[in-house]
C-alpha positions as CSV (number, residue, x, y, z in Angstrom):
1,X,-36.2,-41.3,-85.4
2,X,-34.6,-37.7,-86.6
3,X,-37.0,-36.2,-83.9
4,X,-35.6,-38.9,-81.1
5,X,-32.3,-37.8,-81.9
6,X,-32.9,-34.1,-81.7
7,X,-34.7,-34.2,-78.3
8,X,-31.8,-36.5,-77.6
9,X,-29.3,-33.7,-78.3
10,X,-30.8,-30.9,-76.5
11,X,-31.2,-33.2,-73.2
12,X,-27.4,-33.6,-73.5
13,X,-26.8,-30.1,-73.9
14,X,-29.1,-28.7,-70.8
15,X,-27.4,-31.3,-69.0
16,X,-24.1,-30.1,-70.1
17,X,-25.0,-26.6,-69.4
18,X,-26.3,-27.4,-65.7
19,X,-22.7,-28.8,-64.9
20,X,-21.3,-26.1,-66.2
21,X,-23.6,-23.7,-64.0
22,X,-23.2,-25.9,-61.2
23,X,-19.1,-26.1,-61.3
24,X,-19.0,-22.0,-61.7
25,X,-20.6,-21.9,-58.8
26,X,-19.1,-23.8,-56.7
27,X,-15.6,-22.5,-58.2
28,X,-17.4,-18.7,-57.0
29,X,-18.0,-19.8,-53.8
30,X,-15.1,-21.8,-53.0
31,X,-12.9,-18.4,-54.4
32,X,-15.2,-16.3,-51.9
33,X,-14.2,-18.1,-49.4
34,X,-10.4,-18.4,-50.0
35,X,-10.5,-14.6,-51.0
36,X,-11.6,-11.9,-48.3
37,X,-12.0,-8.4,-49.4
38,X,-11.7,-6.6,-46.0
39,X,-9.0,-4.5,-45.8
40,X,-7.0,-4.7,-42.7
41,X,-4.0,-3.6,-41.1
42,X,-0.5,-5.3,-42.0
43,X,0.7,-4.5,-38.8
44,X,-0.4,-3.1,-35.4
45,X,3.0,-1.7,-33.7
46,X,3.7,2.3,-34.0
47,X,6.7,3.6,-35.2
48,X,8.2,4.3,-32.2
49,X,8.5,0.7,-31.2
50,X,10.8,-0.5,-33.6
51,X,14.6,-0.9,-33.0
52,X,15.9,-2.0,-35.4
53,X,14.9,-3.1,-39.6
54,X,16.8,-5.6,-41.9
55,X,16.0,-5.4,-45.7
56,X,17.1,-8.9,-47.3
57,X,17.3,-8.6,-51.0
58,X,18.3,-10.3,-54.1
59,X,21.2,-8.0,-53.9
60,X,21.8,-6.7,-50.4
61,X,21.1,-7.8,-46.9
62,X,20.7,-3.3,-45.0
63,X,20.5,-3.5,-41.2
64,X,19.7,-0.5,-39.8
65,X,19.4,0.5,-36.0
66,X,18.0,3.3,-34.3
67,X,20.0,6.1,-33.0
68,X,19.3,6.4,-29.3
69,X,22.4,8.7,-29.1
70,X,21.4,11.6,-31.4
71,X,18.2,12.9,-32.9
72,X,19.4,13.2,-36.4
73,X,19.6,10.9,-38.3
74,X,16.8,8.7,-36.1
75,X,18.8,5.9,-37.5
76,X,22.0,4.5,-38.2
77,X,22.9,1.0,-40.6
78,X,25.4,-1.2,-39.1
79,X,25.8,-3.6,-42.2
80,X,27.1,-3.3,-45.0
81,X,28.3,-0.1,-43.9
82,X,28.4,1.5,-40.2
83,X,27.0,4.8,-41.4
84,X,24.2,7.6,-40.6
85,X,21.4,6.4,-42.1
86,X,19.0,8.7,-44.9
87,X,16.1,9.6,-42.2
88,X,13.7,10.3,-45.5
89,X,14.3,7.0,-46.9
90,X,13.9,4.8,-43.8
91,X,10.7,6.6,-42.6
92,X,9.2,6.1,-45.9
93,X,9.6,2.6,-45.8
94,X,8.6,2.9,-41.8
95,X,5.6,4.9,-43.2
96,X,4.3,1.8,-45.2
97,X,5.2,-0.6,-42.6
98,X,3.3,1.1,-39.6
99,X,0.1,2.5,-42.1
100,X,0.0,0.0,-44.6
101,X,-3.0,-2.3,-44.9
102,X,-3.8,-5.4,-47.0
103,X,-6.3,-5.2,-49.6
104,X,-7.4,-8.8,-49.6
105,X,-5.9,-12.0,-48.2
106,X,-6.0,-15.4,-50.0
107,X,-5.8,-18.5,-48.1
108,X,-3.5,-20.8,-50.0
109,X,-1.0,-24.2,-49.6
110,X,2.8,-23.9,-48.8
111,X,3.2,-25.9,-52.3
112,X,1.7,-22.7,-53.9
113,X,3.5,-20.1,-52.7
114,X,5.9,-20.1,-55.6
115,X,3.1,-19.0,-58.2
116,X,3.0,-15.6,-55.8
117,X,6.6,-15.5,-55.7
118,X,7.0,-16.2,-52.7
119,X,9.6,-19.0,-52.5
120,X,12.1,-17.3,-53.2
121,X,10.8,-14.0,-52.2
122,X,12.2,-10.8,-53.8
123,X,12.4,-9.2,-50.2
124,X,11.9,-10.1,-46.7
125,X,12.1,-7.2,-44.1
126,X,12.9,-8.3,-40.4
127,X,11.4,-6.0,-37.4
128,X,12.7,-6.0,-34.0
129,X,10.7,-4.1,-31.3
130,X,11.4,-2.4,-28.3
131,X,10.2,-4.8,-26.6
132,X,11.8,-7.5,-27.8
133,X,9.0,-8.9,-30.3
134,X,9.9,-9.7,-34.1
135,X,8.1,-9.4,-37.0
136,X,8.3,-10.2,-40.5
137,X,7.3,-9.2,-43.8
138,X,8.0,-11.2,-46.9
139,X,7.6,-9.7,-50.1
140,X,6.6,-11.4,-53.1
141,X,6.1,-10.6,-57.2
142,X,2.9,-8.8,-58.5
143,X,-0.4,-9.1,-59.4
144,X,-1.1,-9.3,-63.1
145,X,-1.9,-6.0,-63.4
146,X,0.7,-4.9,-61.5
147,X,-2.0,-3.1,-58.5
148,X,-0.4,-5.0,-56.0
149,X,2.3,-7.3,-54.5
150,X,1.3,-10.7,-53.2
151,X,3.5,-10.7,-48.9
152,X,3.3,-12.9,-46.1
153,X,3.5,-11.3,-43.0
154,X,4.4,-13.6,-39.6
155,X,4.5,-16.7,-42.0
156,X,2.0,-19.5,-40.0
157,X,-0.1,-22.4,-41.0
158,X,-3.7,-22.6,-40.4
159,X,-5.1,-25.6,-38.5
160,X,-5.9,-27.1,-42.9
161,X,-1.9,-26.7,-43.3
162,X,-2.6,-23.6,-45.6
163,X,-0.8,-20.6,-45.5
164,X,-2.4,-17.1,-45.7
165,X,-1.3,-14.8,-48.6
166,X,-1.9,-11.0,-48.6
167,X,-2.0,-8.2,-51.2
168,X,-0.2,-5.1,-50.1
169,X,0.9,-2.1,-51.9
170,X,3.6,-2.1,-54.3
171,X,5.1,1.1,-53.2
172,X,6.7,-1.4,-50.9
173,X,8.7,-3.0,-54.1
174,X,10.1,0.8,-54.3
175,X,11.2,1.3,-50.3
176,X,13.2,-1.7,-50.4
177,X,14.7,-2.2,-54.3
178,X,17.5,0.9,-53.5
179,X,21.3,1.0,-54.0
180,X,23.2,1.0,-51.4
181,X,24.1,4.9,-51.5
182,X,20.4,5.7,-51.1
183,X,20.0,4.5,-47.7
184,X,23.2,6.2,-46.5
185,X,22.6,9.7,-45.3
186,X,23.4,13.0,-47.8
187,X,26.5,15.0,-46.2
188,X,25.4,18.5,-45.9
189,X,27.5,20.0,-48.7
190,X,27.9,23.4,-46.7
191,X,28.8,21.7,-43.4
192,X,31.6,19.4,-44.9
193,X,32.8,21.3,-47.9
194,X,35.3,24.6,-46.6
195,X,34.6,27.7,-47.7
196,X,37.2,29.0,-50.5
197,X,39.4,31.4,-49.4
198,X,38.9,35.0,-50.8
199,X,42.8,36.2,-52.6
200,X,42.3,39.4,-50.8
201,X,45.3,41.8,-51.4
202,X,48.0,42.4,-48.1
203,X,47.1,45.7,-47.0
204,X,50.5,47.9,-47.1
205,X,52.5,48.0,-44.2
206,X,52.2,51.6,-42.3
């Protein structure tokens, strides 16, 4: 009997560890398929197609719009603030926009989107082209190890009602977190300042 129940024990347990290996591989495969590795481009436009940006934050909504009438600054905002824009900061974020790629996308539902952060995001950019064409970029929170930031770019369902979810870099979470002042151009101290005059004495009068 003591030898029935022993072989009865161990039948339990292979069978309990065949569903075990059966389920974690079905989880890995059904993961494999949801995530793809293959890095690819965010965005396929150059930076010389883009009129216009708006940076919606938790704290500030920045519109800015390129300068056709001068060369410096390439761009201008026009809210808050109708001011030259910082050339550095904008192209960095431009930078990012045109060369940045997505390290993996994951195919999730719109239910979910609030685990990445999504809903409500902690940035969405808005790009207008030349030609008319918008884009969009939503930003989300990070990864757990903080590599990178879960975004949604062009936000569409798939024909299964999922969404697609990428991971992008999160020197985007640095171009668009910014005060106010830093997106506003830097006068050029020794074009706006005067120079001080110099208390010469009057030459005496021949």
């Amino acid at each position: 009997m003591k030898l029935q129940k022993t072989t009865l024990i161990l039948i339990l347990l292979m069978l309990g560890l065949a569903s075990f290996v059966s389920f974690h591989e079905f989880y890995w495969k059904t993961q494999q398929e949801e995530v793809k590795s293959k890095k690819q481009q965010i965005f396929s436009f150059e930076e010389d197609d883009v009129q216009s940006l708006s940076i919606k934050t938790k704290n500030a909504t920045i519109i800015l719009e390129r300068n056709n009438n001068s060369e410096r600054p390439k761009w201008r905002m026009t809210s808050p603030q109708q001011v030259p824009a910082n050339d550095a900061i904008v192209s960095y974020l431009m930078d990012l926009l045109v060369k940045g790629e997505s390290d993996r996308t994951i195919s999730t539902s719109v239910n979910q989107l609030g685990e990445f952060g999504l809903t409500p995001p902690q940035a969405t950019i808005d790009i207008k082209l030349k030609n008319q064409q918008n884009h969009q970029l939503i930003l989300g929170q990070s990864d757990f190890n903080r590599r990178f930031l879960y975004a949604q770019t062009d936000p569409n369902s798939q024909p299964n009602g999922n969404v697609t979810v990428l991971l992008v870099s999160t020197d985007f979470e640095n171009a668009v977190n910014r005060e106010l002042s830093e997106w506003k151009e830097i006068p050029n101290k020794s074009e706006s300042t005067p120079l001080p005059s110099l208390n010469l004495p009057t030459p005496p009068k021949k």
